[in-house]
N, C-alpha and C positions, 0 to 999 in steps of 0.2 A: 573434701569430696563435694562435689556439685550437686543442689540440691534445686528443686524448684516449687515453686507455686501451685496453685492447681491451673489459674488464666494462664500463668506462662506454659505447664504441660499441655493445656488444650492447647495455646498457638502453636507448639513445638510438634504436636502432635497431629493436630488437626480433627482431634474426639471431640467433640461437645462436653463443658464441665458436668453437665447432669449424668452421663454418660462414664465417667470417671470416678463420680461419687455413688451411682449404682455396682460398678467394678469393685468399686471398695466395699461395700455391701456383701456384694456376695463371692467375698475373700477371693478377689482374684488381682488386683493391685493394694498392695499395704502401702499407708499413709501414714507418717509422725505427724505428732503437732507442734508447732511454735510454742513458746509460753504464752503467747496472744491466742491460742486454739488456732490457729491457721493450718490449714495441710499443708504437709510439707514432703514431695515423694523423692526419692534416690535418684543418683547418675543412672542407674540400670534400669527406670522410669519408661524409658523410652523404646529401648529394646523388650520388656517386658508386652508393652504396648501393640508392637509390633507382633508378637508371636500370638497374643489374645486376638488381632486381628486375620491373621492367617488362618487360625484353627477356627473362627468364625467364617470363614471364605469354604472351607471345610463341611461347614454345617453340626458343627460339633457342639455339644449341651453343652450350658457354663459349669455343670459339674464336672463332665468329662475334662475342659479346660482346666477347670480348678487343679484336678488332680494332675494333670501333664503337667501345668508347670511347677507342681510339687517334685517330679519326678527329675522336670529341668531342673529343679536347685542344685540337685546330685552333681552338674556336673558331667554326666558319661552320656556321650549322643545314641551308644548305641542302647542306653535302656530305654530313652525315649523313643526311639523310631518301633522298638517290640512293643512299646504300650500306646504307640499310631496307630501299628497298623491291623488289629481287628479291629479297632475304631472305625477307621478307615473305609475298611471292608465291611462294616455295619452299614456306611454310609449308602456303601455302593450298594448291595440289595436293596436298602429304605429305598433307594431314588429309583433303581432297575421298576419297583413296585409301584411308585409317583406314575413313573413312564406308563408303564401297563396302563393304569386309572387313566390316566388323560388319552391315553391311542383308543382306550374303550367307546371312551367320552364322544371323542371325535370321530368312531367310524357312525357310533350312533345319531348323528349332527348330518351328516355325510348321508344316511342312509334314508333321514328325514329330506334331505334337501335337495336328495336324487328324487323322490315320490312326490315331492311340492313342484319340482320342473316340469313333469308330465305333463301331460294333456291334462285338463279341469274338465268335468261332468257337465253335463249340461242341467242347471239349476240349482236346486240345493247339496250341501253336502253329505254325503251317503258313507257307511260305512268302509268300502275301499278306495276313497276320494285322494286320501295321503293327508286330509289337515288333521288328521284322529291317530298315535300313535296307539298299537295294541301292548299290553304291556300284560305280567302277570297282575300289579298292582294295577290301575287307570287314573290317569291323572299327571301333575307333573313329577317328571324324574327326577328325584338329588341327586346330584353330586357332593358329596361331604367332604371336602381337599383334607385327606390324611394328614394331623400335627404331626410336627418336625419329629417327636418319640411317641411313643404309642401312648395313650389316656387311660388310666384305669377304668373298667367298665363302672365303676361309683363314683367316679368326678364328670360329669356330661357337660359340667360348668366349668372346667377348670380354669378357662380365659380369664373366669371372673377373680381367680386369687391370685393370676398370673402377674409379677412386677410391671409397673408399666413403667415403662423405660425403653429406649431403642437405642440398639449399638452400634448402628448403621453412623459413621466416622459423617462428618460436615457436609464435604463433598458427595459423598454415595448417597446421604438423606435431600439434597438434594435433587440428584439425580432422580429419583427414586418417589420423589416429590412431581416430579416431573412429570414422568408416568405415569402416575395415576391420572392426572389433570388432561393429559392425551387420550389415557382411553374416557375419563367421562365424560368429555366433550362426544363420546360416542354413542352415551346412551340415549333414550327417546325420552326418558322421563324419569322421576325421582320420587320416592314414598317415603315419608315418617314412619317407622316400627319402634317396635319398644324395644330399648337399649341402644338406636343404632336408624340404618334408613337401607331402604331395598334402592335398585337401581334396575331399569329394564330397559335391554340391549334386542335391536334388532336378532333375528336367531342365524348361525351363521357358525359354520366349524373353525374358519382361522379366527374369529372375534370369540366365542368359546374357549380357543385353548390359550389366545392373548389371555384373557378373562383371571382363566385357570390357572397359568403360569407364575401371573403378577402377582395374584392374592395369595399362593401357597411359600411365593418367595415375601410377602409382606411377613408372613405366618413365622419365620426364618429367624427375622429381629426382631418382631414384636407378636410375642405370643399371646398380647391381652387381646387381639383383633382374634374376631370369632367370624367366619365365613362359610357360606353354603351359598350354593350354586343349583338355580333350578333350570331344569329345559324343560320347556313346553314347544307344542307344536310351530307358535307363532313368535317365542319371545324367549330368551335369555337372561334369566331374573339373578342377580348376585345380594345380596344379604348382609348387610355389615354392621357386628355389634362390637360391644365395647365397653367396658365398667364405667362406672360414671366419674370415678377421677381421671377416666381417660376422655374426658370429653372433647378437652381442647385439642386434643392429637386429634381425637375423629372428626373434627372441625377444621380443623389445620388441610387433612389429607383429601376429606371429599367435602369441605365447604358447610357441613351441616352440624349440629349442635344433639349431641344423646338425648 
């Protein structure tokens, strides 16, 4: 039987070794050892890899994974597809609910940007001028981008115990690398905060739900990144924390050091 390395599974695979050895972790790829302690994973390696990729495409918790491909050992396709698809169907409410929050998001961006085009006053700004939204609270608005499964209301920190590791395969982090670096060539300016650094974006509904979209799909592979999202009348403020073993990832992705 074919066995391989861990370098030669990430070339063959194109996962990142760190990324391999966190799977092994959290028992979703098993690993023999050499008599040298070397890992040593199976012919079935591969195709393994491939289905933890897919169900990650999915949005599905590494628990949920864990246990599907306990169910794929069976064997019978048709038990796995009955324990997909309320999975599945979780999915799709979660996201139908994402949807809602960011169309909210956006008529309210929309509503500010239609009142800022108007006519301007002559002089100072007065109560119905458009640069003052009325709100029940006063002040700026959060947006909190809903984690991937719900937080218990006694974890409000959870990022902080969250693995820090991302599953996002070579090419997709990448990619994904990428992005960020397009949109923060868009903001006006950058702030130190504690854990992490604010970033403040012109205000503007498609630069908003850009905003919105990126950070909730970051949220996706790496749950240690903790994001809010504020609007104010004038500015677009985004928020990015991060444990401090996660520094160099938060330096990696927006250039700044926790």
């Amino acid at each position: 039987m074919k066995t391989y390395r861990i370098s030669q599974l990430a070339d063959l695979s194109g996962i990142p070794a760190t990324t391999l050895r966190f799977y092994e972790d959290a028992g979703l790829l098993p690993a023999d050892r050499t008599p040298a302690g070397y890992r040593q994973y199976g012919e079935d390696a591969v195709e393994r890899l491939g289905f933890i990729s897919s169900a990650k495409l999915l949005g599905l918790a590494l628990d949920e994974i864990r246990e599907l491909l306990d169910v794929r050992e069976e064997g019978v396709c048709a038990s796995l597809r009955a324990r997909m698809l309320p999975l599945v169907a979780a999915r799709i409410t979660e996201t139908d609910g994402r949807i809602a929050e960011l169309r909210a998001f956006s008529d309210r961006l929309t509503g500010v940007h239609a009142d800022l085009s108007g006519p301007a006053p002559e002089g100072a700004c007065g109560p119905d001028c458009g640069c003052t939204t009325t709100t029940e609270a006063p002040g700026p608005v959060p947006v909190l981008l809903s984690p991937t499964r719900p937080v218990p209301e006694q974890e409000p920190d959870a990022w902080r115990q969250a693995p820090v590791a991302c599953t996002l395969s070579g090419a997709e982090l990448g990619e994904r690398t990428e992005q960020w670096r397009t949109l923060i060539a868009r903001a006006e300016r950058r702030e130190d905060i504690p854990d992490g650094l604010r970033l403040i974006f012109p205000a503007g509904a498609d630069l908003a739900a850009d905003v919105a979209a990126l950070a909730a799909a970051e949220q996706g592979c790496c749950a240690f990144f903790d994001f809010t999202l504020h609007l104010t009348p004038n500015a677009l403020q985004l928020d990015v924390r991060a444990p401090e073993s996660a520094a160099g990832m938060l330096a990696d992705l927006f250039g700044v050091t926790a």
